[in-house]
NUGU-600897 format. One record per residue (C-alpha): chain; x, y, z; residue number from 1. Coordinates in Angstrom, 3 decimals. Example, Ala and Ser with C-alpha at 12.3 -4.5 7.8 and 13.67 -1.06 7.14 Angstrom:
2
unit: A&east: 12.300&north: -4.500&up: 7.800&pos: 1;
unit: A&east: 13.670&north: -1.060&up: 7.140&pos: 2;
END
This chain:
220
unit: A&east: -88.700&north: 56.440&up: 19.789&pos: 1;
unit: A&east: -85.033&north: 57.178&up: 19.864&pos: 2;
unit: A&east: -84.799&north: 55.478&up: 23.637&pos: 3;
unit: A&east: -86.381&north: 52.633&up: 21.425&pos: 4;
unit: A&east: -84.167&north: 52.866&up: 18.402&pos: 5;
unit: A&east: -80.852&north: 52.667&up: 20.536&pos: 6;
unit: A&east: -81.989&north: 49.814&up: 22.629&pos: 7;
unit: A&east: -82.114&north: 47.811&up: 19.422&pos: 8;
unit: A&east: -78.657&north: 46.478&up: 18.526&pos: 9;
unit: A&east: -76.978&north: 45.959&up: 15.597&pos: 10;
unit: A&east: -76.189&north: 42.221&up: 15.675&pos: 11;
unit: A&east: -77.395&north: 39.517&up: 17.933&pos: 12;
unit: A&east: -74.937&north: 36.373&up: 18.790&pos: 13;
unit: A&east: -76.867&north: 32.839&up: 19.495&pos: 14;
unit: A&east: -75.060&north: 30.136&up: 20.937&pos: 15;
unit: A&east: -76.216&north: 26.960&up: 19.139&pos: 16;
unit: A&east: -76.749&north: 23.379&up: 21.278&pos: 17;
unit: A&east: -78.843&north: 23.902&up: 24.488&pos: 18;
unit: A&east: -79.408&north: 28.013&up: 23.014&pos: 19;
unit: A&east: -80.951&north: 26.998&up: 19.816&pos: 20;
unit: A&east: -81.745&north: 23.725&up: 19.598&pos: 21;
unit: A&east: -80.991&north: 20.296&up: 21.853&pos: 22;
unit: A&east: -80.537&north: 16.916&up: 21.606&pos: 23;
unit: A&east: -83.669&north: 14.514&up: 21.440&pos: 24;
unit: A&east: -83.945&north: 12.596&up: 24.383&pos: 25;
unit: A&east: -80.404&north: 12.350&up: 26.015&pos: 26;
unit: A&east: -76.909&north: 12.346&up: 24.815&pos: 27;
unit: A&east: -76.573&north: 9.141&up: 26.422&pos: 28;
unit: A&east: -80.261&north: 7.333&up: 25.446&pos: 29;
unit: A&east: -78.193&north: 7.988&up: 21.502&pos: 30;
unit: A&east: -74.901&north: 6.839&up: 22.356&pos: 31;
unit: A&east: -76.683&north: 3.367&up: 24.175&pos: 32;
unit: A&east: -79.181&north: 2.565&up: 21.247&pos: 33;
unit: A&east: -76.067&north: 2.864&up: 18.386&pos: 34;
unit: A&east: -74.361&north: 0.642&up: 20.713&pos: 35;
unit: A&east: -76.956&north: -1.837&up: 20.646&pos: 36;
unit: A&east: -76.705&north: -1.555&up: 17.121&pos: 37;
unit: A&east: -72.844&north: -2.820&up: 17.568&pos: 38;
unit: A&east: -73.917&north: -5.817&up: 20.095&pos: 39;
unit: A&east: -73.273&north: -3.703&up: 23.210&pos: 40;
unit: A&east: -75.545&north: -3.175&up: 25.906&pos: 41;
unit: A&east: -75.221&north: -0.496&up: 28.567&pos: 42;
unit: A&east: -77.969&north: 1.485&up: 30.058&pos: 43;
unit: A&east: -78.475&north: 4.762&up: 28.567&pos: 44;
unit: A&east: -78.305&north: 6.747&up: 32.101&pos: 45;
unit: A&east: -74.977&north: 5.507&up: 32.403&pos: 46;
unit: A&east: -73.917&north: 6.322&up: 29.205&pos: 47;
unit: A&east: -74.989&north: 9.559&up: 29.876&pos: 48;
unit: A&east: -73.273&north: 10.243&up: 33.250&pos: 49;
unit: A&east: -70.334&north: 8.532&up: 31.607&pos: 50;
unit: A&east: -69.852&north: 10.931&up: 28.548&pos: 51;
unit: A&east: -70.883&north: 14.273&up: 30.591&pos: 52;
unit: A&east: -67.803&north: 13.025&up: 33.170&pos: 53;
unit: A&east: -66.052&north: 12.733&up: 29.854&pos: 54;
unit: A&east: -66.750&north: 15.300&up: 27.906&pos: 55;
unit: A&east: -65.701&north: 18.414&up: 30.511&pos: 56;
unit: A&east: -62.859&north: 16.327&up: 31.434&pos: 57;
unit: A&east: -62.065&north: 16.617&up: 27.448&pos: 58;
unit: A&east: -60.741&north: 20.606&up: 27.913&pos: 59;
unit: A&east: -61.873&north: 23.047&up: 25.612&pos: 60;
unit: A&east: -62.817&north: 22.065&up: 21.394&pos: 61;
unit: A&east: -60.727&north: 24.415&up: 20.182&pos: 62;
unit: A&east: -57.003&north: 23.845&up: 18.066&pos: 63;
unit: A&east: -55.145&north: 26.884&up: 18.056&pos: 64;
unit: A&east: -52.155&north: 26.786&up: 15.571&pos: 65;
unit: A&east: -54.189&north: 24.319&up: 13.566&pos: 66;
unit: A&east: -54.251&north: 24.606&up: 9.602&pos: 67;
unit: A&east: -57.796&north: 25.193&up: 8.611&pos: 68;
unit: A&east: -57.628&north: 21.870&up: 6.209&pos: 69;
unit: A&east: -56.716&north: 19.730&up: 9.580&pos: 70;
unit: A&east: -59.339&north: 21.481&up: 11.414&pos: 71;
unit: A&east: -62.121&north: 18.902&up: 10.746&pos: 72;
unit: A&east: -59.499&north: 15.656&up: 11.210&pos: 73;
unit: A&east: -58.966&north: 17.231&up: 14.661&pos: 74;
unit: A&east: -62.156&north: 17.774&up: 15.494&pos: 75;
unit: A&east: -62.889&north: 13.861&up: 14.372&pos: 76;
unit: A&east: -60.098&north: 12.987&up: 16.896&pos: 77;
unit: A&east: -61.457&north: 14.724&up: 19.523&pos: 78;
unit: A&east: -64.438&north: 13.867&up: 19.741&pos: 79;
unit: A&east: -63.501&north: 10.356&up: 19.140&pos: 80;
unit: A&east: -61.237&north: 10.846&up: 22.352&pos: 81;
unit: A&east: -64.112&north: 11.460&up: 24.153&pos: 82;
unit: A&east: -66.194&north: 8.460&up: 23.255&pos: 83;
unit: A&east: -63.544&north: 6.396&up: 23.912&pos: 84;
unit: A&east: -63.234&north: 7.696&up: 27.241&pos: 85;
unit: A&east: -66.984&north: 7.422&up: 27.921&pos: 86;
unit: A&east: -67.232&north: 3.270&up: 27.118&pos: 87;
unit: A&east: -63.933&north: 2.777&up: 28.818&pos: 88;
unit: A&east: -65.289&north: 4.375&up: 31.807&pos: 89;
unit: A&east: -68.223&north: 1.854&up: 31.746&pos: 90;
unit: A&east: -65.970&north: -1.064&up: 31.418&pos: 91;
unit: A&east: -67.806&north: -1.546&up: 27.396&pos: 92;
unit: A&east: -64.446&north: -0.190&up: 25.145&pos: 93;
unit: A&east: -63.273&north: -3.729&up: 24.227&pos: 94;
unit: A&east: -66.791&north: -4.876&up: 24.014&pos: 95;
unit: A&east: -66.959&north: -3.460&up: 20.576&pos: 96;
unit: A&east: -66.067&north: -5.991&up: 17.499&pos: 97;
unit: A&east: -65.116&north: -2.645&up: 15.466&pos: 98;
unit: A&east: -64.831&north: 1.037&up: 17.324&pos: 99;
unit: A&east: -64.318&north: 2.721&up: 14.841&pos: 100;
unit: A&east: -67.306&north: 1.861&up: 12.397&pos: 101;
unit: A&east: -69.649&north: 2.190&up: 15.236&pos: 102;
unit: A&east: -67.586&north: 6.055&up: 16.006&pos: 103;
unit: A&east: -67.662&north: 6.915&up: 12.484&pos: 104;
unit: A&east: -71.584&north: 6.705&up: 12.335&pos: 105;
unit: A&east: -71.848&north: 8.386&up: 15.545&pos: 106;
unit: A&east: -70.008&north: 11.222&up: 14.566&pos: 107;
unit: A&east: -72.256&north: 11.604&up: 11.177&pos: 108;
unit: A&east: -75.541&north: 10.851&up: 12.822&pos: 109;
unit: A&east: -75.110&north: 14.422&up: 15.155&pos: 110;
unit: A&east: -74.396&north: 15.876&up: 11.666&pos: 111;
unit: A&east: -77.687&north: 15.475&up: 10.584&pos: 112;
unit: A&east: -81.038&north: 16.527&up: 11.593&pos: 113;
unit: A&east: -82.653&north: 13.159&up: 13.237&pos: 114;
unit: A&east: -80.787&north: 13.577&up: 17.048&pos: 115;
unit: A&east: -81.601&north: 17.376&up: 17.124&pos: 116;
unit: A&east: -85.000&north: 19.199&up: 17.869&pos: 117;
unit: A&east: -85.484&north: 22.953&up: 17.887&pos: 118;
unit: A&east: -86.879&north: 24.869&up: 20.773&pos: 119;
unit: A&east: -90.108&north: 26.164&up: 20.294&pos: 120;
unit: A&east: -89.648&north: 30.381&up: 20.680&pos: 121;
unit: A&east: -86.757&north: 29.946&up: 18.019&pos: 122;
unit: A&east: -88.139&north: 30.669&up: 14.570&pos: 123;
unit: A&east: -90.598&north: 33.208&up: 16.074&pos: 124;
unit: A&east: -87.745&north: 35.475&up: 17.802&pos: 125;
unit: A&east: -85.406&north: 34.822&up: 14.698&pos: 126;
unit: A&east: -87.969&north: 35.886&up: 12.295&pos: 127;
unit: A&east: -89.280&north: 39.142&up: 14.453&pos: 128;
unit: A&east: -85.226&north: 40.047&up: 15.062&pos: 129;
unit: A&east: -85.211&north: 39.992&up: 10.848&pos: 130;
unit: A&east: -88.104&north: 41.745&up: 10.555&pos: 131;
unit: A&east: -85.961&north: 44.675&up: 12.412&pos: 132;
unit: A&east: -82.867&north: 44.160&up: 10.211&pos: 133;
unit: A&east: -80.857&north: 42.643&up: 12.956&pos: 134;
unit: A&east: -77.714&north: 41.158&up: 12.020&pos: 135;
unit: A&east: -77.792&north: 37.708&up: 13.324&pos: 136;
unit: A&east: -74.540&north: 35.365&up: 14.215&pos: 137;
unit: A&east: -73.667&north: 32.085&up: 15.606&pos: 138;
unit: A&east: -71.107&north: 32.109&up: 18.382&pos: 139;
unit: A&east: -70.593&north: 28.388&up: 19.690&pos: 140;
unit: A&east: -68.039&north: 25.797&up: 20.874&pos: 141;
unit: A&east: -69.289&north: 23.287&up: 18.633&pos: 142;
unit: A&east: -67.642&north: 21.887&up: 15.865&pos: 143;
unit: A&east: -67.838&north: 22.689&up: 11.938&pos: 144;
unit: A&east: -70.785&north: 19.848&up: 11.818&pos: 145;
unit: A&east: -72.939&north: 22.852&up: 12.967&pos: 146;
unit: A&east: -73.057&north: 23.959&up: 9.431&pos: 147;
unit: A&east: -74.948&north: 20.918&up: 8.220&pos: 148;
unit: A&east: -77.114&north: 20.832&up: 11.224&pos: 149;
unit: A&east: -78.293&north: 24.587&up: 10.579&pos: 150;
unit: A&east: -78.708&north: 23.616&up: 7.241&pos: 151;
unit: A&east: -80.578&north: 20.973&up: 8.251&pos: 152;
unit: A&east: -82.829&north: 22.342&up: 10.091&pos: 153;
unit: A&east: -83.595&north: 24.705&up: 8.223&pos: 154;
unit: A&east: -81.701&north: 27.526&up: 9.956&pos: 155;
unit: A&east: -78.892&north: 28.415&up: 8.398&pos: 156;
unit: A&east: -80.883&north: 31.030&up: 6.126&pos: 157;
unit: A&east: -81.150&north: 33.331&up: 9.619&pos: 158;
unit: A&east: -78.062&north: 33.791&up: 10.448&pos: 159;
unit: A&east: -75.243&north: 36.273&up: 8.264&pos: 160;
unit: A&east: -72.435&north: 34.652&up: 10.428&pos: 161;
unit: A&east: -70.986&north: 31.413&up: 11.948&pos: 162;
unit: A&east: -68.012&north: 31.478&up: 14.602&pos: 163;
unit: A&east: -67.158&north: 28.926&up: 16.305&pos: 164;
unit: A&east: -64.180&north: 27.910&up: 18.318&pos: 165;
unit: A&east: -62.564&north: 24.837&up: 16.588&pos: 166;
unit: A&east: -62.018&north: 26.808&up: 13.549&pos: 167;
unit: A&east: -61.158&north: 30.470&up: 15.421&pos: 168;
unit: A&east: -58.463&north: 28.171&up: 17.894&pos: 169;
unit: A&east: -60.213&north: 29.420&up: 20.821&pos: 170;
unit: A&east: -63.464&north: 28.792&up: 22.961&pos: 171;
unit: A&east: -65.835&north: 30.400&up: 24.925&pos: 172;
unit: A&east: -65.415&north: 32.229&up: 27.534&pos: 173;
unit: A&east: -61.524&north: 33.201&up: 26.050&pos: 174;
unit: A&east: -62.438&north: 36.636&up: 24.560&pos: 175;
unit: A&east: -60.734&north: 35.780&up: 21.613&pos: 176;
unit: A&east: -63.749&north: 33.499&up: 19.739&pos: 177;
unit: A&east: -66.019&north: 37.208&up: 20.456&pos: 178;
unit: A&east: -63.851&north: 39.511&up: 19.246&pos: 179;
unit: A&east: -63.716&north: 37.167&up: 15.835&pos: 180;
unit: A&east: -66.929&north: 37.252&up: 16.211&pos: 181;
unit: A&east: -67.427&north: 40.974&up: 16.402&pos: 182;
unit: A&east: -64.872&north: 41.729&up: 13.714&pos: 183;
unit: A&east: -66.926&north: 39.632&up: 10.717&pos: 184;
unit: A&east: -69.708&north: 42.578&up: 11.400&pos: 185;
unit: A&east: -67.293&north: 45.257&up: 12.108&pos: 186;
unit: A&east: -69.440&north: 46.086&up: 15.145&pos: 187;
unit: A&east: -68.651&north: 47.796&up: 18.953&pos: 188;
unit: A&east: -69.440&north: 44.982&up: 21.617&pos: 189;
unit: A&east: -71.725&north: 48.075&up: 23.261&pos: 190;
unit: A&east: -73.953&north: 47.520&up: 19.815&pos: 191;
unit: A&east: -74.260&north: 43.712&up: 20.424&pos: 192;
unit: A&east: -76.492&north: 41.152&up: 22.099&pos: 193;
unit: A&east: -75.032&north: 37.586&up: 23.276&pos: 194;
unit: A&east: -77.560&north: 35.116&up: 23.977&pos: 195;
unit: A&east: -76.600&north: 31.675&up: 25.391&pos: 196;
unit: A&east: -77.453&north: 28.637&up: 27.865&pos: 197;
unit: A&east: -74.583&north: 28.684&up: 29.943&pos: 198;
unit: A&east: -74.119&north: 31.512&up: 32.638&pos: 199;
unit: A&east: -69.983&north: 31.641&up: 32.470&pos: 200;
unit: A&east: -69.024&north: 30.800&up: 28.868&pos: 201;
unit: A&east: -72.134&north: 32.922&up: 27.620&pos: 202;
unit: A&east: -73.232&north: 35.761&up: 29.588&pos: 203;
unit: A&east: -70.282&north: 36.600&up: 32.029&pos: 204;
unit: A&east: -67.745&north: 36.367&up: 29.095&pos: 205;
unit: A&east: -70.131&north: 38.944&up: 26.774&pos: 206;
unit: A&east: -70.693&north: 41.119&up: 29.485&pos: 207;
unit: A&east: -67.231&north: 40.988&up: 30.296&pos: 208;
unit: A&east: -66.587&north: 42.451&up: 26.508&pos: 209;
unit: A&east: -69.388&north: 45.301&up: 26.917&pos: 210;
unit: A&east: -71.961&north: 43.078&up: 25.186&pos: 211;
unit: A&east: -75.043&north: 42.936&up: 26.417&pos: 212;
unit: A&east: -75.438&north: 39.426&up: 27.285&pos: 213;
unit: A&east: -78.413&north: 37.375&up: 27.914&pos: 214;
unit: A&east: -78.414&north: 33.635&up: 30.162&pos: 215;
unit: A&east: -81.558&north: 31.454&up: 28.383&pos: 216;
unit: A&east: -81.601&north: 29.191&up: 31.433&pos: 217;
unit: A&east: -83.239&north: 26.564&up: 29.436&pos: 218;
unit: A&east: -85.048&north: 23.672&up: 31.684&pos: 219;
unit: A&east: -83.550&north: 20.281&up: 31.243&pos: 220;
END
């Protein structure tokens, strides 16, 4: 029983897209049918190999030296950066009779629940890691929209903390956005889980800490 009792830590971290929950369909298949909506036709596959090109070529969401009330008007810009970069890249940028309406409800649509779909063993392990008194905590590199989407979905209730790197100034895999992280439950990394879907930014960079960190190698 004690063997037990010290194998159970104090607070577990979850990553949130891809960890969590994902995206309905395809990034792309979302971007293509709002498009539509705008008069502009491109096929979603492209639109999807077009914003994945553009979105690691974007460099890390996080604003260091940022004042927390220009936090979400940077976020706005990047992400905006982004699309732009994945329409220009398929030749559609000028095609659009007004950008910035069709960005604008873009950027609120992934703020809601409709584009977002929860995996299956993710209320079950959330509710059995309560049922132990486990802290629980989001560590992510997604943006402050996460709040309404875990409220949305009817998660937010889970989870005692949210950290995530626009609003710390730093992303994952810097240790910086953990050791937040750790601080808001004044816990030792040895006492912590990190559970997340990719293999650098989640596991290598908790275990690098003295977490214990998990890979959820989630199947496309």
């Amino acid at each position: 029983m004690g063997d037990r009792n010290r194998e159970i830590p104090t607070v577990i971290f979850l990553d949130a897209v891809g960890t969590l929950f994902g995206v309905q369909g395809s990034v792309g298949q979302i971007y293509a049918e709002m498009a539509r909506q705008f008069g502009v036709e491109v096929p979603d596959a492209e639109v999807n190999r077009a914003f994945y090109q553009s979105f690691r070529a974007a460099g890390a969401p996080a604003f260091p030296n940022t004042l927390a009330a220009e936090i979400q008007e940077q976020e706005y810009i990047w992400w905006k950066n982004v699309v732009i970069a994945t329409f220009n890249q398929l030749g559609k940028l000028q095609h659009f009779q007004d950008f910035d309406r069709f960005f604008a409800q873009l950027y609120a649509y992934f703020a809601t629940a409709a584009p977002w779909f929860i995996y299956p063993d993710v209320v079950p392990a959330l509710q059995r890691w309560r049922a132990f008194d486990i802290q629980l905590g989001i560590l992510s590199n997604f943006d402050s929209r996460v709040y309404a989407v875990l409220d949305a979905l009817n998660l937010s209730h889970f989870f005692s903390s949210v950290t995530i790197s626009t609003e710390v100034g730093a992303a994952k895999p810097d240790a910086k956005i953990f050791r937040v992280a750790l601080q808001k439950h004044l816990c030792e990394p040895g006492r912590t889980w990190h559970i997340g879907d990719r293999f650098d930014e989640d596991y290598q960079a908790a275990c690098a800490l003295g977490m214990r960190g998990i890979w959820l190698h989630r199947k496309a």
